[in-house]
N, C-alpha and C positions, 0 to 999 in steps of 0.2 A: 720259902714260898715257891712253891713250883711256877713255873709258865701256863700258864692257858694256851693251850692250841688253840683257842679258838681269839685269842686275843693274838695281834703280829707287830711284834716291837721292831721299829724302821731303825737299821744297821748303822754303821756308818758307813758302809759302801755303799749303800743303796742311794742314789742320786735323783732330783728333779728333773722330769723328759726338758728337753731343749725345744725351746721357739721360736719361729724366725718373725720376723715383721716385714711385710712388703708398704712399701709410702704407695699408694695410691691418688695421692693429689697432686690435680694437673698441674705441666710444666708452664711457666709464665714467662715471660718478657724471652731474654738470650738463649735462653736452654729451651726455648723449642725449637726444635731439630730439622729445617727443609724436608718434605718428604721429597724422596728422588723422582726424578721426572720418568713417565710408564715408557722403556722400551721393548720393540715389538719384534720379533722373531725375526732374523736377517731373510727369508722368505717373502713374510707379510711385506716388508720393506722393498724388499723386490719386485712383488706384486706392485705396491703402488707406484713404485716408477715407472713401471710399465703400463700403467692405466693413464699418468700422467703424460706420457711418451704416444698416447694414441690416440688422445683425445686432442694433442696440441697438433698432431698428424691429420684428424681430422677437421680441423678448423684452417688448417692451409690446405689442405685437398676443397672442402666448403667455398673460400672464397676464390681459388682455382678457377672452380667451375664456376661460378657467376661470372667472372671476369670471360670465360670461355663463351657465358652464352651473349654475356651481354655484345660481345667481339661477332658473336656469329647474327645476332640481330643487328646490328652497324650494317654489316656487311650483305644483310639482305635488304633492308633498307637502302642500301645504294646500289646494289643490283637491280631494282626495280624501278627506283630513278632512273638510271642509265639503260635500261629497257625502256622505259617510258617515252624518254629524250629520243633513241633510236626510233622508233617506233613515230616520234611524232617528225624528225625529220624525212623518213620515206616517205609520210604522209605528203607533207609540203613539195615533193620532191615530183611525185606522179601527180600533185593537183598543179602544179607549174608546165609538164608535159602536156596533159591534156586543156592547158590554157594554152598551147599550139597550135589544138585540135582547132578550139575554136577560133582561133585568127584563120587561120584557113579556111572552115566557112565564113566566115564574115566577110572573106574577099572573096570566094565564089559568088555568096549574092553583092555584092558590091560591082562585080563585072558582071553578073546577069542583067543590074540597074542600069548599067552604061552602056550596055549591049540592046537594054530594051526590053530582055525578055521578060513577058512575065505567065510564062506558062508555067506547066507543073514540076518540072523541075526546077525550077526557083523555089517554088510553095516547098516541094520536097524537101530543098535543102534549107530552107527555114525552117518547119520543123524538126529537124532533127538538132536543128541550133538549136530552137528552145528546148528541146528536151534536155539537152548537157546542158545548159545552164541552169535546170531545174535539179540536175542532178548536182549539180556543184554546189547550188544552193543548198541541199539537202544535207551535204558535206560539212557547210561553215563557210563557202566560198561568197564572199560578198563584195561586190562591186562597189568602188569608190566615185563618188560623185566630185569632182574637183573643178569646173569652169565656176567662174566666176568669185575663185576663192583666193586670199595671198597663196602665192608662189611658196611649196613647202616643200624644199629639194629631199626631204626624209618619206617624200611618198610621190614624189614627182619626180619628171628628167623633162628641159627645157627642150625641144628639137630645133627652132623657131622663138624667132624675135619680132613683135611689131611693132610697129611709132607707133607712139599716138600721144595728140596735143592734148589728151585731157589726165589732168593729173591724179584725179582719181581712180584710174585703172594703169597706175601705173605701177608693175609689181601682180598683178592680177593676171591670171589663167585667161582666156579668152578664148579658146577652146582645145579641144583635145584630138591627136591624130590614133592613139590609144587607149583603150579603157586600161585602168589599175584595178587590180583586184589582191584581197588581203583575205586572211585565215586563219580569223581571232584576230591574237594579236600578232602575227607575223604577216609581213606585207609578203606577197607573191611574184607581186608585178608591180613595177610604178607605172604610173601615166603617164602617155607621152603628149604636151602639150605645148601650146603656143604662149606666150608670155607675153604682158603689154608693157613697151616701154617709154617713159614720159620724154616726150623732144618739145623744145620752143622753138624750133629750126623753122617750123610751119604756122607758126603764130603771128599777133601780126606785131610788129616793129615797134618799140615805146616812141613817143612825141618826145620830137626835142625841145627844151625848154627856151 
């Protein structure tokens, strides 16, 4: 029996192709593997140090400056206090001067009184007192009214002592050779006044029993 060519009888060298098997079922418990942690180009790295490096630069440059302004407002704030302050002692300084002024007229027309006169230079130099005392007034400059009041050496100066046998003026102003005068709350001028002072020296003697 011939072969058929078209019939093909398998050799025995002729072999079955080879096959691989890949396991494709996931790994569980031990044997899955950390994936490694992502690192970044020694550049990138570089970069963000330097981002880090300038934003910690700008948060102490940041609070620098606040401390700078809040140093330079302190400091104007008490430049203007101490303006202030100067400013209000020349004030006190020149309304004390010109409370000179008017003690000098005040004893112009006081010797005019005693002299008699009372023509127009008297009148004259009275008005021109009340005009400074209108203008003081304008000031803040206000006169203190003190007779008849306790003796209060923080706005008074005694010159003068007088007896006197009644006990309730004893300690009490009884009149003044001075006006005081204050501005606000700082005094100017104290008043210069007479003081009453209580004696039994002039009373009359207890009954002997």
């Amino acid at each position: 029996m011939q072969n058929d060519p078209k019939t093909r009888v398998r050799g025995d060298d002729e072999r079955d192709p080879t096959f691989s098997v890949i396991d494709r079922r996931p790994i569980v418990g031990d044997e899955a593997a950390t994936p490694p942690e992502p690192r970044y180009p020694s550049v990138v790295e570089e970069l963000k140090t330097r981002v880090e490096e300038a934003e910690r630069r700008t948060r102490e440059i940041s609070a620098a400056y606040r401390r700078i302004e809040e140093e330079r407002e302190a400091y104007r704030v008490r430049l203007a206090r101490d303006l202030e302050r100067r400013v209000e002692i020349a004030r006190v300084e020149m309304m004390r001067k010109v409370l000179g002024v008017l003690d000098d007229l005040d004893r112009a027309i006081a010797a005019a009184q005693a002299a008699g006169e009372d023509g127009p230079l008297r009148s004259g130099v009275t008005l021109i007192r009340d005009h400074l005392l209108q203008i003081l007034a304008s000031e803040g400059v206000q006169t203190m009214d003190v007779v008849g009041q306790r003796f209060d050496p923080a706005v008074a100066e005694a010159v003068s002592v007088e007896e006197t046998s009644d006990p309730a003026r004893d300690g009490l102003i009884l009149s003044e050779s001075g006006r005081g005068y204050r501005l606000g709350g700082t005094l100017l001028r104290p008043a210069r006044v007479r003081v009453g002072r209580y004696s039994s020296a002039g009373g009359p003697e207890p009954a002997a029993e």
